[in-house]
C-alpha positions in Angstrom: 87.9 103.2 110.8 84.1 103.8 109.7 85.0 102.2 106.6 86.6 99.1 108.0 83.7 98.6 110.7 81.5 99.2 107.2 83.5 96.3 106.1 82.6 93.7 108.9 78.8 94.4 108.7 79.3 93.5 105.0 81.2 90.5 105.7 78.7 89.2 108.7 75.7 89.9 106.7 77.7 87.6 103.8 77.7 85.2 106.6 74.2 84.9 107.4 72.9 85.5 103.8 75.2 81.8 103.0 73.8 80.7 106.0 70.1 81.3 105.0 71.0 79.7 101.8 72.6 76.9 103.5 68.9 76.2 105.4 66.8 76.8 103.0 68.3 73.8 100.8 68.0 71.7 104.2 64.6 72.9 103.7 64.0 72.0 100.6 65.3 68.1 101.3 62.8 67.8 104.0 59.6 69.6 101.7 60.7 66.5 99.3 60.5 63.7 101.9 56.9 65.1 103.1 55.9 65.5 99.3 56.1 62.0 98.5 58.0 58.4 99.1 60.0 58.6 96.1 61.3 62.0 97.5 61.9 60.6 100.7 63.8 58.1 99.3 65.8 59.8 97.0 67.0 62.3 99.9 67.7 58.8 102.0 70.4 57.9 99.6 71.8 61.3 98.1 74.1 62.6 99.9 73.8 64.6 102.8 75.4 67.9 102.4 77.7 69.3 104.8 76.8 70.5 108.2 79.9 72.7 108.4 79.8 76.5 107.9 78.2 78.2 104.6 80.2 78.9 102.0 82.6 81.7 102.7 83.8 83.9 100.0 87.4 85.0 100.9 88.9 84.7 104.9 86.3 83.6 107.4 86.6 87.4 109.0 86.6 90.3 107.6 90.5 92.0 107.4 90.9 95.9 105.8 92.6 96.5 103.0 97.0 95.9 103.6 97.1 99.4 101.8 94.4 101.1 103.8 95.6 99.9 107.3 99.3 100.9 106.5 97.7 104.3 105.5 96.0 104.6 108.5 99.3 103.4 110.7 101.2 106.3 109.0 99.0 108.6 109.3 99.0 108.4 112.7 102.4 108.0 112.9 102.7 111.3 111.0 100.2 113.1 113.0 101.8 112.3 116.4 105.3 113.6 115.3 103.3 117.3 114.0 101.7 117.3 117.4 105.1 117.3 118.4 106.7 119.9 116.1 103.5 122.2 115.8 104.3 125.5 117.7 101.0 125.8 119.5 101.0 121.9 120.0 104.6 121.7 121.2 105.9 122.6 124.5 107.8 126.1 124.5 111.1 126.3 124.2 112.8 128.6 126.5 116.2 129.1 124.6 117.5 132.3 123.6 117.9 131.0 120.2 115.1 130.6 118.1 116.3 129.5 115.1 118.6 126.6 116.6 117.6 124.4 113.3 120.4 127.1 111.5 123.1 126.4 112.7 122.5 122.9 111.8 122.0 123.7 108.2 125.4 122.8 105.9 127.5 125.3 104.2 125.8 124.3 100.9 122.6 125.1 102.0 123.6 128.1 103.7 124.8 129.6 100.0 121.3 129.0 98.8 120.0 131.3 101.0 120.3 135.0 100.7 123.1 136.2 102.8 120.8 138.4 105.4 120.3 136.3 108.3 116.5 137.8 108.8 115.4 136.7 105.1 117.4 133.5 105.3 115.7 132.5 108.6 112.7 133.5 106.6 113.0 131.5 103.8 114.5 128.6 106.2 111.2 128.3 107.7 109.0 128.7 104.6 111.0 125.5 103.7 110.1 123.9 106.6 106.5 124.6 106.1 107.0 123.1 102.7 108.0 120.5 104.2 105.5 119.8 106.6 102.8 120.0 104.1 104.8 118.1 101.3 104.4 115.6 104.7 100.9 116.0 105.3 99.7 115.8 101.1 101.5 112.5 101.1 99.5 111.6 104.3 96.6 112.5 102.4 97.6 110.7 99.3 98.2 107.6 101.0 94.6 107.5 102.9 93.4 108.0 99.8 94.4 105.3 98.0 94.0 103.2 100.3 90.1 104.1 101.4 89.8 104.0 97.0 90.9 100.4 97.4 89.1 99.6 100.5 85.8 100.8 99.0 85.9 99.0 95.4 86.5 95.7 97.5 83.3 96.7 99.6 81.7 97.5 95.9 82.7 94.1 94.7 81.6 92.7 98.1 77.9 94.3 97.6 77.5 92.4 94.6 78.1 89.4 95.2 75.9 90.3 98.3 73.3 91.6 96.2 73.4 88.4 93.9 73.1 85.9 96.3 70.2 87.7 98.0 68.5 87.9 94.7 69.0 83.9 94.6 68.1 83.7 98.0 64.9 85.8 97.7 63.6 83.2 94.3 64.5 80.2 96.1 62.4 81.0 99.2 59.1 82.4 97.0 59.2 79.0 94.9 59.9 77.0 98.7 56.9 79.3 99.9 54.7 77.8 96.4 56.2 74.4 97.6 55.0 74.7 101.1 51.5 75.7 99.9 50.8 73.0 97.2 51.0 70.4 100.4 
């Protein structure tokens, strides 16, 4: 979630950096009219540039990653449903039988198991825990990926950021020579 708010700075300050450009070439129209005639006249009859927005790179706002929100929407998904099952997260169950998952278990997997009922509840729920964390390293796997993807589209985003400030910061020192030779 850090990431994605991370991700909407990056695209506001996008914003205003375009936006500063935008201004500073409205700027430099009007330092050509008070320069001289011929520049006022040449910005009379070129052609006004847009009023409308700056230049936007991509959507207008700023959307995560598909991979990293589906990530996240699993995640939770997977984390309500071990809230659920986790013995100290779970309500207690009052039945006399605590291992009510075995008698659910087919005949097939019932001949995998060694024929003691203690060791084959035993290994039963050593391959639930398998489970669970099989559950949980895919969990894992998933955010990953998808905060990897999220932050080489922020990375990408940072430098075009970084060039157009660059831009940005030589057009404003030669406006700011401009400005002083009136």
């Amino acid at each position: 979630q850090e990431l994605v708010r991370q991700g909407e700075a990056l695209k506001r300050t996008e914003q205003m950096v375009d936006k500063m450009d935008q201004d500073l070439k409205t700027s430099q129209r009007h330092i050509n009219s008070i320069k001289s005639v011929w520049g006022g006249l040449v910005n009379y009859f070129k052609a006004k540039p847009p009023e409308s927005k700056p230049e936007q790179n991509g959507a207008p706002e700023y959307y995560a990653n598909s991979r990293l929100k589906e990530a996240m929407m699993s995640s939770k998904e997977q984390e309500s449903k071990y809230q659920e099952s986790h013995p100290n997260l779970r309500k207690l169950d009052n039945s006399d039988n605590d291992f009510s998952k075995a008698d659910l278990v087919s005949s097939v997997e019932r001949d995998s198991y060694p024929k003691n009922q203690q060791l084959r509840a035993y290994h039963q729920k050593i391959d639930t825990n398998l489970d669970e964390m099989s559950s949980g390293l895919s969990r894992l796997k998933n955010l990953a990926l998808g905060l990897q993807t999220e932050i080489e589209e922020q990375d990408d985003m940072l430098d075009r950021l970084t060039k157009k400030v660059e831009t940005l910061d030589i057009n404003i020192k030669n406006t700011d020579k401009r400005v002083r030779q009136l």
